[in-house]
C-alpha positions in Angstrom: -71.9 7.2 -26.9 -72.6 4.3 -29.3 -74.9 5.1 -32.4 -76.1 2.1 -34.4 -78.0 2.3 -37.6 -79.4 -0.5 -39.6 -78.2 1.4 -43.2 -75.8 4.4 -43.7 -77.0 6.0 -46.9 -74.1 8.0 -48.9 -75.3 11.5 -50.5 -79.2 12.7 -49.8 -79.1 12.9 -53.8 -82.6 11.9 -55.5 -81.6 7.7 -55.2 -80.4 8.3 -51.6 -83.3 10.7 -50.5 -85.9 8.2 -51.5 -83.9 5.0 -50.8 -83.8 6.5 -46.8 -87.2 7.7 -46.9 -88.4 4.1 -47.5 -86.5 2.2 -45.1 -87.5 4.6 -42.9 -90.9 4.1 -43.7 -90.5 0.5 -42.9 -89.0 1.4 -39.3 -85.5 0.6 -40.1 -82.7 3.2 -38.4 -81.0 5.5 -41.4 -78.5 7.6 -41.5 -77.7 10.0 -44.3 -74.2 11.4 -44.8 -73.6 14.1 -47.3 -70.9 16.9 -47.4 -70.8 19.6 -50.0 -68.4 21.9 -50.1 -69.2 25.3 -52.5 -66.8 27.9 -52.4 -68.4 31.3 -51.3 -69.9 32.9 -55.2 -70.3 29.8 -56.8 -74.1 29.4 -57.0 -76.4 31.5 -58.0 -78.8 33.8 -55.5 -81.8 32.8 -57.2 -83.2 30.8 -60.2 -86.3 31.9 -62.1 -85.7 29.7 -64.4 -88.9 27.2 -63.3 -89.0 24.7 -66.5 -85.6 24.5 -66.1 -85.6 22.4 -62.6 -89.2 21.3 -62.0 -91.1 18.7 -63.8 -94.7 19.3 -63.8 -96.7 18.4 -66.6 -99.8 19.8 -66.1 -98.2 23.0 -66.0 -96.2 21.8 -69.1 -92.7 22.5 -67.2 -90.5 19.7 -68.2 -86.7 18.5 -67.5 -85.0 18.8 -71.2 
C-alpha cells in the first residue's frame, strides 16, 4: 500500500496543529507525526490550575 501526502507535518504542537488544519482546509492531503514518550507517574492526574493554561480574557484567565 502506497500513501501519498501533499505535506508531512512534524509534532501536532500549537504551529503544527494550525499549520495542518489550514492546508487541510484548503484540500491539500496532511499528515501529522508526533511521538511522545512519558514515563508512567510523570504528569499530573489533574490540573485545577485554570489561569495557568487557558487564555481567556473575558474571564480574566491569562498565560503569565
Amino acid at each position: 500500500m502506497k500513501l501519498q501526502y501533499d505535506y508531512v507535518i512534524i509534532g501536532s504542537g500549537f504551529g503544527g496543529s494550525v499549520s495542518a488544519l489550514r492546508l487541510a482546509e484548503k484540500g491539500y492531503k496532511v499528515l501529522v507525526l508526533e511521538r511522545e514518550v512519558v514515563p508512567r507517574g510523570r504528569l499530573p492526574p489533574f490540573n485545577w490550575n485554570l489561569r495557568k493554561w487557558l487564555w481567556m480574557p473575558r474571564l480574566r484567565f491569562l498565560v503569565l
